[in-house]
N, C-alpha and C positions, 0 to 999 in steps of 0.2 A: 794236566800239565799246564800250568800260566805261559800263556806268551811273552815274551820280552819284546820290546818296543821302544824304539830311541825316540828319546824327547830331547826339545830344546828349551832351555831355560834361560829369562830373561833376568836382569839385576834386582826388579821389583818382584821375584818369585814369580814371573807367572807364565804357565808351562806352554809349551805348543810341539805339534808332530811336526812341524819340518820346517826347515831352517829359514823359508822365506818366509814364512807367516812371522816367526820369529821376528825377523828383520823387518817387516813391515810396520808388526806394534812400536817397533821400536823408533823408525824412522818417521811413524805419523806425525809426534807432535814438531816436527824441524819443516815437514811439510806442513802444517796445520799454519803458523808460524806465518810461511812466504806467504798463504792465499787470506791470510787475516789483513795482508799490507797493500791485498789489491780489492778487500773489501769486509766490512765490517760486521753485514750479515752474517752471524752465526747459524743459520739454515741453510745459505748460501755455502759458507765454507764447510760447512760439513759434507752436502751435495757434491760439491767438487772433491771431498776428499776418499768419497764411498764408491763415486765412478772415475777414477781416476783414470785404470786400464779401456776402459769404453770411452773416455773422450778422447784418448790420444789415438786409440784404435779409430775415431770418427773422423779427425784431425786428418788421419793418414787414407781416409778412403779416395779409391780413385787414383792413387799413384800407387806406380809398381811396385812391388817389395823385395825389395836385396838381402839375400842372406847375410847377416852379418857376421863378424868373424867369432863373436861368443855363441852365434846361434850355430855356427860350424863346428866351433870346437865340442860343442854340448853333444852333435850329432856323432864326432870322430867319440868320444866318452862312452855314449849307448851304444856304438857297435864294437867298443873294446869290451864293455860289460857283458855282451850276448856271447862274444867269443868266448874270453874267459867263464862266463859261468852257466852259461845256456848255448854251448857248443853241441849241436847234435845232428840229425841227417834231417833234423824238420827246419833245422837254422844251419846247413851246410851252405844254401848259393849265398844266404845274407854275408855269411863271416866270410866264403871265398870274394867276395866282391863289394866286400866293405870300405876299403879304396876308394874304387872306382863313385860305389855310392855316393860318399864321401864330396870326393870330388865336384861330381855332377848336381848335385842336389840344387833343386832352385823351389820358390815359393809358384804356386799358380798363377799365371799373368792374369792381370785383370783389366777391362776399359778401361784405358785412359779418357778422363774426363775433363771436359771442360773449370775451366774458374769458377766458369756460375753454375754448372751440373756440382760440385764439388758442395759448393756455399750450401744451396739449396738441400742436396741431401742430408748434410751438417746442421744445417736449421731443423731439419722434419727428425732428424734422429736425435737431438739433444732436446727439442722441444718433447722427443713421446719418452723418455728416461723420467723429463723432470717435473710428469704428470701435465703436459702440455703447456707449459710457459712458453710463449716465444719470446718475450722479453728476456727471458733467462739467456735461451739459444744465440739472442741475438747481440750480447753480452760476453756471453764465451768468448764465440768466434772474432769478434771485437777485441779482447783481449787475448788471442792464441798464443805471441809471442813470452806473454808475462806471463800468464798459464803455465807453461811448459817451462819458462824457467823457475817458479814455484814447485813444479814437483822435481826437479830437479837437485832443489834443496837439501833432499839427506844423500846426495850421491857422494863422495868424496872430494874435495878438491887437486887437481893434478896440478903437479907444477909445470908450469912454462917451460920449454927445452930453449935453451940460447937460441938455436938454429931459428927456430919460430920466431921469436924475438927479433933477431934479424931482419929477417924477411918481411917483418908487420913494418918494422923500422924502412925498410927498403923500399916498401911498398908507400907511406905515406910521405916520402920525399920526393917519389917517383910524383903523386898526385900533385903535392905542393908545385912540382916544377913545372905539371901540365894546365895548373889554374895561372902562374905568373906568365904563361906564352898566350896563354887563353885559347890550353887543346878543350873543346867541350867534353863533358862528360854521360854517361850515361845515367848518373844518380838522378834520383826524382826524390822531393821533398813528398811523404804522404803526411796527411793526418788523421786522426782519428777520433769520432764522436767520443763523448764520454756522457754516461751515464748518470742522471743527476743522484743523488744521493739519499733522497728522500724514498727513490725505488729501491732502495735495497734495505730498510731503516728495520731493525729490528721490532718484534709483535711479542708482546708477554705471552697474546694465545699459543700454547702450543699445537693448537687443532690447526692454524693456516698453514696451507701445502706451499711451495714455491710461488704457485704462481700469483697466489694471495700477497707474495710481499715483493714482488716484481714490479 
């Protein structure tokens, strides 16, 4: 007897078993896209675009992790699934106290780290990804903010709720009216290196690794 197996098909016919793989072919090249605008290198963007989930995972070491509210729903999902369909006396305290689970559930707390414990581990973990570049590492983290909103790029865009609008509005009249009294503030100008351009210039070789063109 053949198995049956859902697949997901994309516009260009090309198949995949589950829906986020799916969605990933589909959303690479709107991300390929954003990380071509913060660099030119083709080895470089490809890099970023193959560790995407390991640098944002790197990005976030060191600070705590809050369950989010799709990562709770996903959780209320699986123990409606086991109820309904893996209801038994080997899954009776899970479904009795699926709730409460529910509920409670938190990620493992981990050290909180310093700025420079944070940096540092961030350098030594993108540098052994991308065959020991520290230029690359040093690059990343350099650009974290324009990074993140590069993969951001296939998420959808949400509209603005008035209210918010409001309150952005509310907010920089507020400021307006603390710089004409002369309240100080707590903003700080930073700035940031930028990387000359020659390091990242593309090589017809295709035998150089990263750190060859770093």
């Amino acid at each position: 007897m053949e198995e049956i197996k859902q697949a997901f098909t994309t516009p260009d016919g090309k198949v995949f078993e589950s829906k986020a793989d799916a969605l990933e072919y589909l959303n690479r090249p709107k991300v390929e896209k954003a990380l071509k605008a913060l660099t030119k290198n083709s080895k470089v963007v490809a890099f970023l675009l193959d560790n995407e989930e390991v640098i944002k995972k790197i990005f976030n070491a060191g600070t705590p992790n809050r369950v989010k509210k799709t990562e709770k729903n996903q959780l209320i999902k699986a123990l409606e699934t086991v109820k309904e369909e893996l209801n038994n006396n080997k899954t009776k305290f899970l479904v009795e106290n699926a709730e409460a689970i529910a509920e409670s559930f938190r990620w493992p707390s981990v050290k909180r780290m310093t700025s420079e414990e944070q940096y540092e581990l961030a350098v030594n973990s993108i540098t052994a990804i991308s065959g020991g570049s520290a230029k690359i590492a040093e690059w990343v983290l350099e650009n974290k903010e324009e990074l993140l909103e590069a993969y951001k790029a296939s998420k959808p865009v949400r509209p603005v709720s008035q209210k918010a609008m409001d309150a952005l509005k509310e907010y920089h009249l507020k400021r307006a009216a603390e710089k004409e009294k002369g309240t100080p503030t707590n903003s700080k100008k930073t700035s940031k290196s930028t990387v000359e351009e020659e390091e990242f210039d593309d090589d017809d070789d295709d035998d150089d690794d990263l750190d060859d063109l770093a």
